[in-house]
C-alpha positions in Angstrom: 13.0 -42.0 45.4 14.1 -44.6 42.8 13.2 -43.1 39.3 10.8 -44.7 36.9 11.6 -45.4 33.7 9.3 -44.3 30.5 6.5 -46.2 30.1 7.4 -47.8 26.3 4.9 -48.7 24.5 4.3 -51.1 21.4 2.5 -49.0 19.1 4.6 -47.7 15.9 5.0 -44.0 15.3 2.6 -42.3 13.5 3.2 -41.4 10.6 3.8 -37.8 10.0 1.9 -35.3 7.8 3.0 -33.8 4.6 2.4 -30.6 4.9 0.6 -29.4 1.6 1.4 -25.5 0.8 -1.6 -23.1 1.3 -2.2 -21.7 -2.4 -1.3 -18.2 -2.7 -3.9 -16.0 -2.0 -4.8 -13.8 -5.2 -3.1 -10.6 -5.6 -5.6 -7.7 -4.5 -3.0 -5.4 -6.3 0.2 -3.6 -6.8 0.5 -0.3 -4.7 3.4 2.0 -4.3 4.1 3.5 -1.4 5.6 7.0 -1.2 7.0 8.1 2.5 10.3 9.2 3.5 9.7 7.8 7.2 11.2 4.2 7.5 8.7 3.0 10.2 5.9 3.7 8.2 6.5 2.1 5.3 7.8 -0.7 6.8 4.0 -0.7 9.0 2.1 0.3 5.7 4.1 -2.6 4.2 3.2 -5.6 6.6 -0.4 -4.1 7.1 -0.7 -4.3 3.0 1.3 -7.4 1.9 -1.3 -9.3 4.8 -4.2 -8.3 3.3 -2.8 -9.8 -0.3 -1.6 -6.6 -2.0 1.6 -6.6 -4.2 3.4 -3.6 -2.7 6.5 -1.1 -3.8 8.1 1.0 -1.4 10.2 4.4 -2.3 11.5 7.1 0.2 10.4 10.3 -1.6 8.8 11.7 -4.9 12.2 11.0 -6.8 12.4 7.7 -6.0 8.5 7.3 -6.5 8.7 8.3 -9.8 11.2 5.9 -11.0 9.1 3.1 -9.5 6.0 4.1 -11.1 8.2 4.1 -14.7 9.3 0.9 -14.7 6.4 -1.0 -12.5 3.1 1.2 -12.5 1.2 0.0 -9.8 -2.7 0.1 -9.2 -2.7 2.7 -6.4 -0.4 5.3 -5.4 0.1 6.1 -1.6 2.0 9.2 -0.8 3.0 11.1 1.7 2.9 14.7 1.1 5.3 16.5 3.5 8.6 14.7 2.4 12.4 16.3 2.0 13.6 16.8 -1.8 10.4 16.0 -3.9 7.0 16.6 -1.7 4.0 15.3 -2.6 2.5 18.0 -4.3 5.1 18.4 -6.8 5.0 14.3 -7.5 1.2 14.5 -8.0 1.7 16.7 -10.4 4.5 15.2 -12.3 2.6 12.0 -12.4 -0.2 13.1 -13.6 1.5 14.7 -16.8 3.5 11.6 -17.7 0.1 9.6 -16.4 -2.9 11.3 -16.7 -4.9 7.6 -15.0 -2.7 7.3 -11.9 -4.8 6.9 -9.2 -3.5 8.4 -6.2 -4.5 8.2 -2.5 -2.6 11.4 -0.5 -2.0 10.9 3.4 -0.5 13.4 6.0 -0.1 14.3 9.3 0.6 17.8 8.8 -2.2 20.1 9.3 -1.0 23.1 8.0 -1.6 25.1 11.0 -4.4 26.1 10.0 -3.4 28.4 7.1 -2.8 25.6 4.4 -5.0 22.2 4.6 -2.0 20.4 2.3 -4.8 17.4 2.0 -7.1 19.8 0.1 -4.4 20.5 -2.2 -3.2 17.3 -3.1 -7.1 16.7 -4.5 -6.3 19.9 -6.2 -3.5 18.7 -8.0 -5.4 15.5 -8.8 -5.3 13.0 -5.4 -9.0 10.9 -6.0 -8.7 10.5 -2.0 -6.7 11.9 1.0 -6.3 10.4 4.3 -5.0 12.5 7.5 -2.4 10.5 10.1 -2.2 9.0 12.0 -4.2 6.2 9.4 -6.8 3.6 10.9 -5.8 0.4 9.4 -9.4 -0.8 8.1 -10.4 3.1 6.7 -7.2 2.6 4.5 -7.9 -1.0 3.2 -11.2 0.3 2.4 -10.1 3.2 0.5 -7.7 1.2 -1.2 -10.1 -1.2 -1.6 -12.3 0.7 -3.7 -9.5 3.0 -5.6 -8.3 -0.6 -6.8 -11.8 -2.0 -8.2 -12.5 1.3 -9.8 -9.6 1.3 -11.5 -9.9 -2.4 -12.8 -13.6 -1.2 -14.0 -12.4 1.3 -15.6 -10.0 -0.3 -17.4 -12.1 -3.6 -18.2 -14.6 -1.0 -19.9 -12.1 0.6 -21.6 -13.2 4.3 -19.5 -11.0 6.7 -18.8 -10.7 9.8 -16.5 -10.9 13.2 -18.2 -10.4 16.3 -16.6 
């Protein structure tokens, strides 16, 4: 069978479209993220930067620390069973060199049942814990609300007091 050719036609091209950039969306804010597993700050990383947040990663307290120094962010999200510094002993250290860090605690580890590690990281000043494996839209929430409270309180000029 004898092949066609294309049907040409007469019409010009048209002309193509300038893409116009999408504006940035505004930042929701900055939070630091404290885990010594890879994987899940890499997932808490994507899950955050798509919903608009400004994020900082660190793979323990140590290195958590020295983030929050030179950058503070809005919300802190750590991990609390992690190798050299553990959570617990960077919730504390935070909150002497800042007593307004607000702090949202997450683990996996249940303590077998003779130490809820959650309910001591509110002890040693976490405003909200969260057990793993996290649900996606229960942590945007949380982080959600951690963030406006804090920009109230600021904007009002409050302050929390122990």
């Amino acid at each position: 069978m004898p092949r066609s050719k294309p049907l040409q036609s007469n019409r010009a091209p048209a002309p193509r479209r300038r893409r116009i950039p999408r504006p940035e969306p505004p930042c929701r804010g900055r939070v630091l993220v404290v885990d010594d597993h890879a994987d899940t700050r890499e997932m808490l990383f994507t899950i955050l930067k798509t919903e608009g947040y400004d994020v900082a990663l660190a793979a323990d307290g140590d290195q958590g620390l020295q983030s929050y120094r030179s950058h503070p962010a809005d919300v802190v999200l750590l991990d609390m069973v992690m190798p050299r510094k553990d959570g617990l002993a960077t919730i504390r250290e935070l909150h002497v060199e800042f007593p307004d860090v607000a702090i949202l605690a997450m683990s996996g580890d249940t303590g077998g049942g003779f130490r809820d590690i959650l309910a001591e990281a509110r002890e040693a000043g976490a405003h909200l814990t969260l057990r793993k494996p996290l649900e996606p839209w229960v942590l945007l929430r949380s982080l959600e609300g951690l963030v406006l409270g804090r920009r109230s309180q600021s904007d009002h000029g409050l302050h929390r007091t122990a």
